[in-house]
N, C-alpha and C positions, 0 to 999 in steps of 0.2 A: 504493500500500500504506500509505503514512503518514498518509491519509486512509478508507480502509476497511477496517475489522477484520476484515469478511468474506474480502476478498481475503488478507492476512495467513494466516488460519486456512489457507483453501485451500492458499495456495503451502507451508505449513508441511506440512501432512499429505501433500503430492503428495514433497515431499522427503523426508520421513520412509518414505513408502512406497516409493522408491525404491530407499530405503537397506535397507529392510525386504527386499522383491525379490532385491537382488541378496546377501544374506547366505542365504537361504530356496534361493536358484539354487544357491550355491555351496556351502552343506550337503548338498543332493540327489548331489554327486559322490562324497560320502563317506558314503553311503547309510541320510543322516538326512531323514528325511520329515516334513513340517509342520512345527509351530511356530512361535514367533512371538518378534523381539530385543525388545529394551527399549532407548527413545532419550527424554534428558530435552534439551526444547530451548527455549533461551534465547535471546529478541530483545532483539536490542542495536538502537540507534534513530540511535546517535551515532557519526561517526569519531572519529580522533584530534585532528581539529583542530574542534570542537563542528558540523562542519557533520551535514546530516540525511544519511545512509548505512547503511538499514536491511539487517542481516543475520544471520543465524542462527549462533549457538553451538550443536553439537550433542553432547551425551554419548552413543555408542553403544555396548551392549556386542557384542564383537566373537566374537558369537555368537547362539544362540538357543535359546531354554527349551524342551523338549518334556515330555511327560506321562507316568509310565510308568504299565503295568497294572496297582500300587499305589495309583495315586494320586501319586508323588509326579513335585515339577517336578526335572527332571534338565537341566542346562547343555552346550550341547554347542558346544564352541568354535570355532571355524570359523576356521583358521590362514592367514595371510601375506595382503596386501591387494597388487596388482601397479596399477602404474601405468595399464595398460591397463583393468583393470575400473573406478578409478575416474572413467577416462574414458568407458566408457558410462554411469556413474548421472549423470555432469552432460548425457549426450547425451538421456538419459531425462526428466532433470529438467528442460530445455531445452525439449524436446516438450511435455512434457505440460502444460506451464506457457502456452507459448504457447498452445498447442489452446485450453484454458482461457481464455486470456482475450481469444481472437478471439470465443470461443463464448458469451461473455459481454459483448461488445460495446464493451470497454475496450480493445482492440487492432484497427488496421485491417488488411483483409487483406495489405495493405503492409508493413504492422510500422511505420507511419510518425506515424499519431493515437493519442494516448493519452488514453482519456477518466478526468478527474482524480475526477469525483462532484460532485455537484449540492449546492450552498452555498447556507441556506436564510436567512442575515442575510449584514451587515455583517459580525461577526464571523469568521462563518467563511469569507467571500471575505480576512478582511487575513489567516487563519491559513493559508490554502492559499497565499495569496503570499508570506507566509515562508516558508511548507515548501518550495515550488518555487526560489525563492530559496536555499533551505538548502542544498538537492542538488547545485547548481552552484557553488556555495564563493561566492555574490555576496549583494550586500548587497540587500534589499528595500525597508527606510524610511528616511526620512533623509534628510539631503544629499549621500550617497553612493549612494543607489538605483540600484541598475544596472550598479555596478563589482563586482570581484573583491575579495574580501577582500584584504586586503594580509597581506603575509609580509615577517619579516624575515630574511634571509640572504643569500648569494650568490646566491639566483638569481630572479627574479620574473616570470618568463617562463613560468611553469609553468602547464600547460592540465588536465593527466589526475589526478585526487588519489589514484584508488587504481589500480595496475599489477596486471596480471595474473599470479597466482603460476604460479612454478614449481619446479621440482626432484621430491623423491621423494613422493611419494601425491599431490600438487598435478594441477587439472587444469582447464580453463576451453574457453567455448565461447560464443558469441555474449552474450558480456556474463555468464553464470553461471559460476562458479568455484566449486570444491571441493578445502579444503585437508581433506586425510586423514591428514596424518604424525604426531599427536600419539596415543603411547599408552599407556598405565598399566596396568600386571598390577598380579594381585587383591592381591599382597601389599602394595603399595604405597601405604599411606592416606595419607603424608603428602604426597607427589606429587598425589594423587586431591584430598585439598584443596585443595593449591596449585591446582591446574585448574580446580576449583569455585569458587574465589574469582575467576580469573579471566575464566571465562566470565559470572558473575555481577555483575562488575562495574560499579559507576557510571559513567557518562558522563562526569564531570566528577571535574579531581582536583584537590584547592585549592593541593598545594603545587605546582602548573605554573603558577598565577598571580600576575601580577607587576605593577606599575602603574610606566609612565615616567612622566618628570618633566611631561609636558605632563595627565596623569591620565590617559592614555587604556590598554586593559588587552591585556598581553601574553601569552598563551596557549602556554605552552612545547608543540611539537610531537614527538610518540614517536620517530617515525623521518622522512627525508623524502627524494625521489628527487631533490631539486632544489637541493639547501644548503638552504633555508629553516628559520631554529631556532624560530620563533615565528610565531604570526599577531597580527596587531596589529588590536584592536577599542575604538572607542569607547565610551562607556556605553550607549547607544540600541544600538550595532549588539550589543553581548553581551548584551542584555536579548533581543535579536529572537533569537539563536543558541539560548538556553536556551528559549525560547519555542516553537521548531520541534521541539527532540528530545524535549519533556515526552508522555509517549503519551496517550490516551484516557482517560475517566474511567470506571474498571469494567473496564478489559480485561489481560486476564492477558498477563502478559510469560514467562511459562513453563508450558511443555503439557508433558505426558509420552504416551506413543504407546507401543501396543505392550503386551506385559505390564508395562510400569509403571503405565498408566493407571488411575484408578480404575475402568470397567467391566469388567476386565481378569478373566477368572473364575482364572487362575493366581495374579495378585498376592498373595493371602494363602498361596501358597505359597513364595514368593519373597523377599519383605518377612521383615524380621526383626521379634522380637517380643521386648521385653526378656529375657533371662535370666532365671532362678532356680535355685535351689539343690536338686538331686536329691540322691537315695540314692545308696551304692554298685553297687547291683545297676541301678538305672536308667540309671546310666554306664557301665557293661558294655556294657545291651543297645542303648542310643539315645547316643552322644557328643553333647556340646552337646546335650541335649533343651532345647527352649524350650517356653513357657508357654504352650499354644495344644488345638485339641482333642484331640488325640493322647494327650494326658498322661490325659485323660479329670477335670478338675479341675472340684469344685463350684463355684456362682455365687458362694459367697463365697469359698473361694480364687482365684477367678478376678476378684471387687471386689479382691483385696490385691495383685495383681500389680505389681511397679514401677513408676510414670508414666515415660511417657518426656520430660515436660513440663519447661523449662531454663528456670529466671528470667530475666525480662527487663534485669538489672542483670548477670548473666553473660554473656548475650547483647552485649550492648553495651560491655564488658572483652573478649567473645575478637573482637568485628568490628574496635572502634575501638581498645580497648588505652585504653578510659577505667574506672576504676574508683570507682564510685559507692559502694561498701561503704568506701571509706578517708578518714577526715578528712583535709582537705588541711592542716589547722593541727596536729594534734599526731600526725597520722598512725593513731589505733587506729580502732575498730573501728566504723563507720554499719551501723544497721541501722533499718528503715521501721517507726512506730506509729501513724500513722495516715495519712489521705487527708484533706485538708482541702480539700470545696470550694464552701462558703458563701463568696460574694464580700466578704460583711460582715466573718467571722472572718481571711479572707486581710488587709484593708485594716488590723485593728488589727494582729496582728503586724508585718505589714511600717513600720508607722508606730510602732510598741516599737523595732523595730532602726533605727529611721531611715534607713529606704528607701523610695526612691519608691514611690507605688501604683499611679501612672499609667504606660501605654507609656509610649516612649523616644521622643524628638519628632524627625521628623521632619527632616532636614539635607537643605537644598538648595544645589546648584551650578551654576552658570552657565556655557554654554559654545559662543560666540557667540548667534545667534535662538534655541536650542535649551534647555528647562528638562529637566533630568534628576532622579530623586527618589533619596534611597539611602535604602532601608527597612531597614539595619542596626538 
């Protein structure tokens, strides 16, 4: 999967329809017919300790949209998740996965060959030996090629990196696992973010990184089954770690399935649509009316409608909690007048302030036969 996007896509939709399935089953008891959930699902490429560990965050609403005779989309919720059902969606997801990829010639009928995909350079034979290398927590280049990452803690005897979940919505089966216990009602946006930040999340987080005295880099570990508080990487081996979880160039890391997706004919019933400001008599008869065809609103009241568009200087205040609108020297107020991007125009300012014009050169360290480069 870390090397075909196709396969990726597949395993992604076979899950999502599963999940799809058994919410669509368990509607029918409570005698709602058709329709379809909505699931936003986010590939994560990275464990906790940067080796390669590809696995799906999935937001599902724990229901499904139907249509009424108006037209309009009507939510219909579908209560209590039992341990046993979500043991049949990974027995299902399990099936249909393998079927898959015996039938596609990447699994033998053994379940014992895995065909990796055909590497057309140089290149992409050293990225597929990282990758493979990633998956098994061991090292691929270097003078360590071949070994186990190293870990620092009490124990280093450790074989299995991720344990199979259990307790309540948890469920697993020949190597596929499904954690279901996480969930957030509608009123709860501040929750619903926290979750979305975290499924969203980077791979990498700079304040787990530490350098001992020998310079080699310590990678503080989430949790671990074994004492181990860190993994211990040299420079070459964290250059190859970062190396294996960076994904494809051009491939999306988040689908949405379902009436979220864009070909979705519901989603504009669904989707919200900025606000605006009614009448009295329009809030009588519609609460919340939104801006959309209903209202029956000319093309130019319908150009004046709010953007829903968020500077890119806010954006990066509410991710990182940096604020570019504030002078860091007397504190008031930055705001942007222009875009300067004549190389010419950039070289005499920076040489008015007396700063360099050139990158930042290059520092190299020595570390036995081995040259390493730090492009700081």
């Amino acid at each position: 999967m870390a090397s075909d996007d196709k396969l990726v896509k597949e395993v992604n939709r076979i899950l999502c329809a599963e999940i799809n399935n058994y919410l669509r089953k368990k509607a029918r008891k409570f005698g709602i017919r058709g329709g379809e959930t909505g699931i936003v699902s986010y590939l994560q490429r990275a464990g906790s300790a940067l080796n390669l560990n590809l696995h799906f965050h999935l937001l599902a609403l724990d229901g499904i949209y139907t249509v009424d005779e108006e037209g309009d989309a009507i939510f219909q919720r579908v209560p209590g998740i039992h341990e046993h059902e979500v043991s049949r969606v990974v027995e299902g997801v399990s099936r249909r996965i393998i079927k898959h990829l015996r039938k596609s010639g990447k699994l033998s009928s053994e379940g014992e060959n895995v065909y990796i995909g055909d590497q057309t350079d140089d290149l992409d034979l050293t990225l597929s030996h990282i990758k493979r290398a990633s998956i098994s927590s061991r090292i691929a280049l270097g003078p360590r090629a071949g070994l186990k990452v190293r870990r620092i803690g009490a124990s280093f005897g450790y074989e299995e990196e991720i344990a199979k979940s259990q307790g309540y919505g948890c469920a697993s089966k020949n190597g596929f696992s499904i954690h279901a216990a996480t969930s957030i009602k509608a009123h709860e946006r501040d929750r619903l973010e926290q979750l979305l930040r975290y499924v969203g999340r980077g791979p990498l987080v700079n304040d787990k990184i530490s350098l001992d005295q020998n310079g080699n880099i310590l990678y503080e570990l989430k949790k671990s089954f074994d004492g181990a508080t860190h993994v211990l990487l040299s420079p070459l081996e964290f250059v190859e770690k970062l190396a294996s979880i960076i994904p494809p160039p051009y491939r999306h890391q988040v689908n949405y399935y379902g009436c979220l997706s864009s070909h979705s004919k519901i989603r504009p019933l669904i989707v919200l649509s900025p606000a605006v400001d009614v009448g009295p008599e329009e809030k009588k008869s519609s609460p919340g009316v939104l801006l959309d065809e209903r209202l029956g609103a000319s093309q130019e009241e319908k150009a004046e409608k709010p953007s829903t568009y968020i500077p890119w200087a806010e954006l990066l205040k509410r991710t990182f909690a940096i604020d570019l609108t504030v002078c860091p020297c007397c504190g008031g107020r930055v705001r942007g007048i222009a875009a300067i991007i004549r190389k010419e125009a950039i070289q005499e300012i920076l040489e008015h302030l007396n700063l360099p014009t050139g990158p930042p050169k290059r520092e190299r360290f020595y570390e036995t036969e081995y040259v390493y480069e730090n492009f700081a």
